[in-house]
C-alpha positions as CSV (number, residue, x, y, z in Angstrom):
1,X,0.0,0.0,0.0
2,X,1.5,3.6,-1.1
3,X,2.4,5.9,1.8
4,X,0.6,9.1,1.5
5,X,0.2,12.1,3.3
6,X,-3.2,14.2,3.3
7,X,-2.6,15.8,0.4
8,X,-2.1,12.7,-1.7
9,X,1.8,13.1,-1.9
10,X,3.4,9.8,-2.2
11,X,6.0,9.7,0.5
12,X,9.0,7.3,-1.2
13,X,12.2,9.3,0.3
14,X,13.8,9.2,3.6
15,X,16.8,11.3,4.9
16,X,19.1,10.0,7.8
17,X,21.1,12.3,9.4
18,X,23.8,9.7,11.0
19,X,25.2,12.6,13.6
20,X,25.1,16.4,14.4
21,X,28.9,16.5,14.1
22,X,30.6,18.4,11.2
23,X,34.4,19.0,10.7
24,X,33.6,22.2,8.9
25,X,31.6,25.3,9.5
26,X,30.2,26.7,6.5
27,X,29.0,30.1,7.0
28,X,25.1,29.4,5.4
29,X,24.6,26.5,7.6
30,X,26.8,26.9,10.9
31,X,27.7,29.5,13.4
32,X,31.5,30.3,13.4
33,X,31.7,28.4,16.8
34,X,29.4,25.5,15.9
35,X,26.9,24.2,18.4
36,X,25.9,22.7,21.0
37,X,26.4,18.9,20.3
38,X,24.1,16.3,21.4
39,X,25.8,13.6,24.5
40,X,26.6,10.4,22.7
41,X,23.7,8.8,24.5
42,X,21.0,10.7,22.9
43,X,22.6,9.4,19.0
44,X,20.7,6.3,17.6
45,X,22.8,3.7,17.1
46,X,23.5,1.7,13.9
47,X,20.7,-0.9,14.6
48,X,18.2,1.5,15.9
49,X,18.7,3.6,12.3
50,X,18.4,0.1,10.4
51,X,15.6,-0.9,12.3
52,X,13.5,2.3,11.3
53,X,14.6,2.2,8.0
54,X,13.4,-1.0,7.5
55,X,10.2,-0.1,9.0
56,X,9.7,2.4,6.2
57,X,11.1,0.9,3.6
58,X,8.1,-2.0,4.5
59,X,5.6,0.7,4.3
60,X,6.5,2.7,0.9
61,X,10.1,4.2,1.4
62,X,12.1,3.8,-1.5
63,X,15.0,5.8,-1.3
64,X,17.2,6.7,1.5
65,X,19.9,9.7,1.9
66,X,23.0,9.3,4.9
67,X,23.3,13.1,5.7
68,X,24.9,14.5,8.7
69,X,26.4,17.3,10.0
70,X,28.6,15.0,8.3
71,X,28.4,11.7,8.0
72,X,32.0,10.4,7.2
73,X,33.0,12.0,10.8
74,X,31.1,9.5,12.5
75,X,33.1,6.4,12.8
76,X,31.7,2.6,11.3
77,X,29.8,4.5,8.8
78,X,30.3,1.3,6.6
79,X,29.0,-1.1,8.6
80,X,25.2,1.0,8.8
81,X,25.9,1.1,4.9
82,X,26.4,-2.7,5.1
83,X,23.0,-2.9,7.2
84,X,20.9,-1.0,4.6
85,X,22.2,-2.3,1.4
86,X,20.8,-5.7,3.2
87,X,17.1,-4.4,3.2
88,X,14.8,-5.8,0.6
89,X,13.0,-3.6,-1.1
90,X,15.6,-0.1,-0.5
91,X,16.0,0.9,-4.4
92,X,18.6,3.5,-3.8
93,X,21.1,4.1,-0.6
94,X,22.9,7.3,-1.1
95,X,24.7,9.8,0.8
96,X,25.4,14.1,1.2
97,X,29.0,14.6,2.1
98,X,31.3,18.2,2.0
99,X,33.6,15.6,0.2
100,X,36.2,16.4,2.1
101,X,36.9,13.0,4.2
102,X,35.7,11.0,1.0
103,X,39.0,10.1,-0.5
104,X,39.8,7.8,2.2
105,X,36.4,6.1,2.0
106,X,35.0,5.7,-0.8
107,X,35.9,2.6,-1.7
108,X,35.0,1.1,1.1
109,X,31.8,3.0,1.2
110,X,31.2,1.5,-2.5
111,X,32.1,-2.0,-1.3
112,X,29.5,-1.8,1.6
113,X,26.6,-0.7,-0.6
114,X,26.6,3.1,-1.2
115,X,25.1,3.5,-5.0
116,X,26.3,7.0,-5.1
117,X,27.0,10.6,-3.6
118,X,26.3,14.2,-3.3
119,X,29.1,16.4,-2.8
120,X,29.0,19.8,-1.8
121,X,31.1,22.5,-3.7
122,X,30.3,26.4,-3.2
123,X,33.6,27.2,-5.1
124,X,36.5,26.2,-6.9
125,X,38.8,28.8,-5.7
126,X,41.1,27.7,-2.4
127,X,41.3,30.7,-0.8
128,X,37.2,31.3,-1.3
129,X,36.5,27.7,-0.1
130,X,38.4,28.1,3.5
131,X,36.6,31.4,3.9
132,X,33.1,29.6,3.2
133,X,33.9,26.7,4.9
134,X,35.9,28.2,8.1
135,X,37.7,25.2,8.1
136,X,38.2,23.0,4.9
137,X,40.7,22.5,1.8
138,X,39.6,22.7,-1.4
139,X,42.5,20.0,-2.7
140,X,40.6,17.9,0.3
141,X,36.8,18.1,-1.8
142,X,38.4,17.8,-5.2
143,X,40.5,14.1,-4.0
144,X,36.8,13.1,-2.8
145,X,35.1,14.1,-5.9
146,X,38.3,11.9,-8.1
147,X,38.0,9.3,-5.7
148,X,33.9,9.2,-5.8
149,X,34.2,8.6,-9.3
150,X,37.2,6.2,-9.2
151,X,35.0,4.1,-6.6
152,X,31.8,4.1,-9.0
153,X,29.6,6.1,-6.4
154,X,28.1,8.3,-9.7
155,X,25.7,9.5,-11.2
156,X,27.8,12.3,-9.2
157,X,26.1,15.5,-8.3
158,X,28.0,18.5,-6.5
159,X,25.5,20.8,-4.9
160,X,26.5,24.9,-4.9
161,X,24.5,27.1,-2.6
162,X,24.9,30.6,-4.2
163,X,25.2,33.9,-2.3
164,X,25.7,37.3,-4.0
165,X,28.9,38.8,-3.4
166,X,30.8,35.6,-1.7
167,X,30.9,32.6,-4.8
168,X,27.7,34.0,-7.5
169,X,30.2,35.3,-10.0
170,X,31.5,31.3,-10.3
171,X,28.1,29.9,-11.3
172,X,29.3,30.1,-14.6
173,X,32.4,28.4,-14.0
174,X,31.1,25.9,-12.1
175,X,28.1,25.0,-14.9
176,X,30.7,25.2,-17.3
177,X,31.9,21.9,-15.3
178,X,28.6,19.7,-17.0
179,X,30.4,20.2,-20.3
180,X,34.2,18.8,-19.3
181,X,32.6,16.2,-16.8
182,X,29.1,13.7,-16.1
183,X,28.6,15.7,-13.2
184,X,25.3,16.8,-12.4
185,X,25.7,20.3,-10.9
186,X,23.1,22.0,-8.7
187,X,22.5,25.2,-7.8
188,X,20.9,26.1,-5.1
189,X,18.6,29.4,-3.3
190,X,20.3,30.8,-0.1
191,X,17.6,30.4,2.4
192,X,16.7,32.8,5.8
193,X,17.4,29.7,8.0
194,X,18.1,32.1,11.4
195,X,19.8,34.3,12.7
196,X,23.5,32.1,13.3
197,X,24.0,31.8,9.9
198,X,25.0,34.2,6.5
199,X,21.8,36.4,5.4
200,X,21.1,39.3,4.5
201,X,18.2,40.1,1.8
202,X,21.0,41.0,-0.6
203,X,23.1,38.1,-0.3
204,X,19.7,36.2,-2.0
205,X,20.2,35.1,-5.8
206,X,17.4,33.8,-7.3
207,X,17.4,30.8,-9.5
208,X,16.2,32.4,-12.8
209,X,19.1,34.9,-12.4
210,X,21.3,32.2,-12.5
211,X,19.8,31.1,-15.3
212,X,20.6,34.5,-17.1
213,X,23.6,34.3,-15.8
214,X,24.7,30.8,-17.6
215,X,22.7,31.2,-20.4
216,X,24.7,34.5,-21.6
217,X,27.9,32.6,-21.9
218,X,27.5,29.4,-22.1
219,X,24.1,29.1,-24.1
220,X,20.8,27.8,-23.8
221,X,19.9,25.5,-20.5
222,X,17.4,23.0,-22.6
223,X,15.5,20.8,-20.2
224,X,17.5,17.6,-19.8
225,X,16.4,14.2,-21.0
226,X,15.5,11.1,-19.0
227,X,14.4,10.6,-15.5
228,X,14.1,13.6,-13.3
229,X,15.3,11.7,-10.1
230,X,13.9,12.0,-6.8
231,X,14.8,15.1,-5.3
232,X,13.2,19.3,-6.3
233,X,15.3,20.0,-9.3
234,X,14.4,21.2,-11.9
235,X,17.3,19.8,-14.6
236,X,18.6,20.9,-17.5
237,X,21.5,20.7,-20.2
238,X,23.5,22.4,-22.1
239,X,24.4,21.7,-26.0
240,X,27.4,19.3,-26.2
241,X,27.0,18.8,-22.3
242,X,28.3,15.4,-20.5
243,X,25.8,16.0,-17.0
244,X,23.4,18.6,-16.1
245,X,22.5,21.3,-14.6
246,X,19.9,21.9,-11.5
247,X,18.1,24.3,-10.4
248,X,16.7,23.9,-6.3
249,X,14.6,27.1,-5.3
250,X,13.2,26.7,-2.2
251,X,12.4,30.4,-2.4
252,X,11.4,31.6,-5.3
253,X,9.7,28.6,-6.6
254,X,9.0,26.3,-3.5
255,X,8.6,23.0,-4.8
256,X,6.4,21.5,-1.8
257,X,3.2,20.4,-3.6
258,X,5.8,17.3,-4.9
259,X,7.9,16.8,-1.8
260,X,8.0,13.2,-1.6
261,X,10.4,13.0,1.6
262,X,10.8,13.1,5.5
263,X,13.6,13.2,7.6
264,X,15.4,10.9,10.5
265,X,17.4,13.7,13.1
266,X,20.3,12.1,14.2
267,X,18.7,11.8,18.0
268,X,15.6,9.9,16.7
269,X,13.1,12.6,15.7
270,X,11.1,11.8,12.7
271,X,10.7,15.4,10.9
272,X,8.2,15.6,8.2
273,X,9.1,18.9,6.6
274,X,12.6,20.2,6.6
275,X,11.5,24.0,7.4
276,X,9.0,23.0,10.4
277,X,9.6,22.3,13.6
278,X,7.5,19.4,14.0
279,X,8.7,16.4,15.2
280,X,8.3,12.8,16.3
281,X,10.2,11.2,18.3
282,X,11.2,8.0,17.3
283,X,14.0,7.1,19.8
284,X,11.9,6.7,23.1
285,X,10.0,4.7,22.0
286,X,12.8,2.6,20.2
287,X,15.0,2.6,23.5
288,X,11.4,0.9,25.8
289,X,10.5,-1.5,23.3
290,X,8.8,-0.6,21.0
291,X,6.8,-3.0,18.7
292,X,6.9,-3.3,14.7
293,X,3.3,-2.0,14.5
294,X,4.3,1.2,17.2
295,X,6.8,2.0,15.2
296,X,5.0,2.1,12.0
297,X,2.1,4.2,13.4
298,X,4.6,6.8,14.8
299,X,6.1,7.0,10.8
300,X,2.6,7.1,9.6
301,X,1.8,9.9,12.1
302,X,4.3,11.7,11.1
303,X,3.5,11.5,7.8
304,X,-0.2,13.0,8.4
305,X,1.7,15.9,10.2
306,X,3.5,16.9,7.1
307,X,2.2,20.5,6.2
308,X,1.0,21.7,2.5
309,X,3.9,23.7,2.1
310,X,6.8,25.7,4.2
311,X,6.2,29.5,5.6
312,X,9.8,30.9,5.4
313,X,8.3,34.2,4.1
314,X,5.9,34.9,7.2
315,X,8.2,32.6,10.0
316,X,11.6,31.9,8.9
317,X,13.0,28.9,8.9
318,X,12.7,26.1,11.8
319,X,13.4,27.8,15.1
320,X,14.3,24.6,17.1
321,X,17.3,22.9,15.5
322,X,20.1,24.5,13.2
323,X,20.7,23.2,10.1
324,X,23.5,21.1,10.6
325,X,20.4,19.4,12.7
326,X,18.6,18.5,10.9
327,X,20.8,16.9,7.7
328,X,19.3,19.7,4.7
């Protein structure tokens, strides 16, 4: 039976956010000092994450997503690979990284059962990407984006989050990439997500001006051929191009009369809609016992709590987590 919510939006995609952790501190996402981190206690563990996902997967989940903070920072990522990969009926396990830990991993995360990876990269120039970042190495992304490929974890996509006057006169550059490379490159709407990370009403670009932007150069962005995957892009190609390019505007265009998705926090609460603070809380129930058929009432609950679309215009984004929270 297909899992829907009131509206009659199939539900199909679940994101697992694996930790709170993150060995960067992007300036969109994280304050300069990070936050508060959650007591080892309060993480699920490996089972308790395989256990839910096979819960959902049993009642209409299709795809799942390892996000984090970061997920490579927490350690035995592998072996929950290994666990997922093992559920019948998962049709794609895949995973949002900064990239910059991949090198050493991918392999192994290939060998466990990852199909593929999402890589963010807000710039290609070093200096740029430690400013964004706080923390990182360009050099660091790039070796997980070779080694990504080398491993077979592809289609790849590398996601850009564009703010005016920090990395928007690269969107260019960095669409140029679809033409050299099969890489699926996404660009994505800066987002008022509170008050401990970068924005500012002029630091907004909107999606059609990137567009413009590409489009004056490079040429024409055609729509792309072939499936439009599972996620709120809208894709397209240009002429000669070997990948694709994607627009995400959770602004400008909201995409939530398709979202098809809900979210696992890395403390156990099941989230229905990434800019709401609703919640339910998954672990306590998990940690007393919890029956099959509990279990798959609290999903199901949550998926009836899942709201028609998001409110950033009147309320902002979600007021009770940061992003790094709640996995993007």
């Amino acid at each position: 039976m297909p899992l829907l919510d009131r509206y009659r939006r199939l539900i199909t995609y679940l994101r697992v956010s694996v930790t709170d952790r993150c060995n960067l501190r992007c300036v969109y996402c994280m304050p300069a000092e990070g936050i508060p981190l959650r007591r080892h206690e309060e993480i699920l563990r490996y089972e308790e994450i395989a256990r839910v996902v096979r819960i959902a997967v049993g009642m209409g989940i299709r795809f799942v997503r390892l996000t984090g903070g970061e997920p490579l920072v927490r350690r035995g990522l592998t072996d929950l690979v290994r666990m997922l990969r093992a559920i019948p009926g998962l049709e794609e396990l895949s995973m949002t990284t900064n990239g910059t830990l991949l090198a050493i991993q991918a392999q192994s995360l290939a060998e466990a059962g990852l199909d593929r990876v999402n890589i963010s990269l807000d710039t290609l120039r070093p200096e740029r990407f430690r400013r964004i970042t706080r923390l990182g190495e360009l050099r660091d992304a790039l070796a997980g984006i070779k080694a990504a490929e080398e491993a077979g974890l592809v289609p790849l996509k590398l996601n850009t989050v564009v703010m005016r006057g920090v990395n928007d006169d690269e969107v260019v550059e960095l669409a140029r990439l679809t033409l050299e490379h099969p890489w699926h490159v996404r660009f994505i709407e800066l987002m008022p997500l509170g008050s401990h990370i970068l924005w500012e009403e002029d630091r907004y670009v909107p999606a059609s001006e990137v567009r413009r932007r590409i489009e004056a150069i490079l040429g024409p962005l055609a729509l792309a051929q072939g499936p439009a995957g599972n996620g709120p892009a809208r894709t397209f190609e240009l002429q000669g191009s070997l990948g694709t390019v994607g627009l995400i505007t959770p602004w400008s265009r909201h995409f939530c009369p398709s979202c098809n998705r809900l979210r696992l926090t890395a403390d156990g609460c099941l989230r229905p809609c990434l800019l709401s603070d609703i919640e339910v809380d998954l672990r306590g129930p998990l940690r007393r016992g919890a029956g099959e058929e509990e279990l798959r009432s609290l999903i199901q609950r949550a998926v009836e709590l899942k709201p028609m679309r998001h409110h950033l215009e009147e309320m902002g984004g979600p007021q009770g987590r940061a992003m790094v929270e709640i996995g993007g």
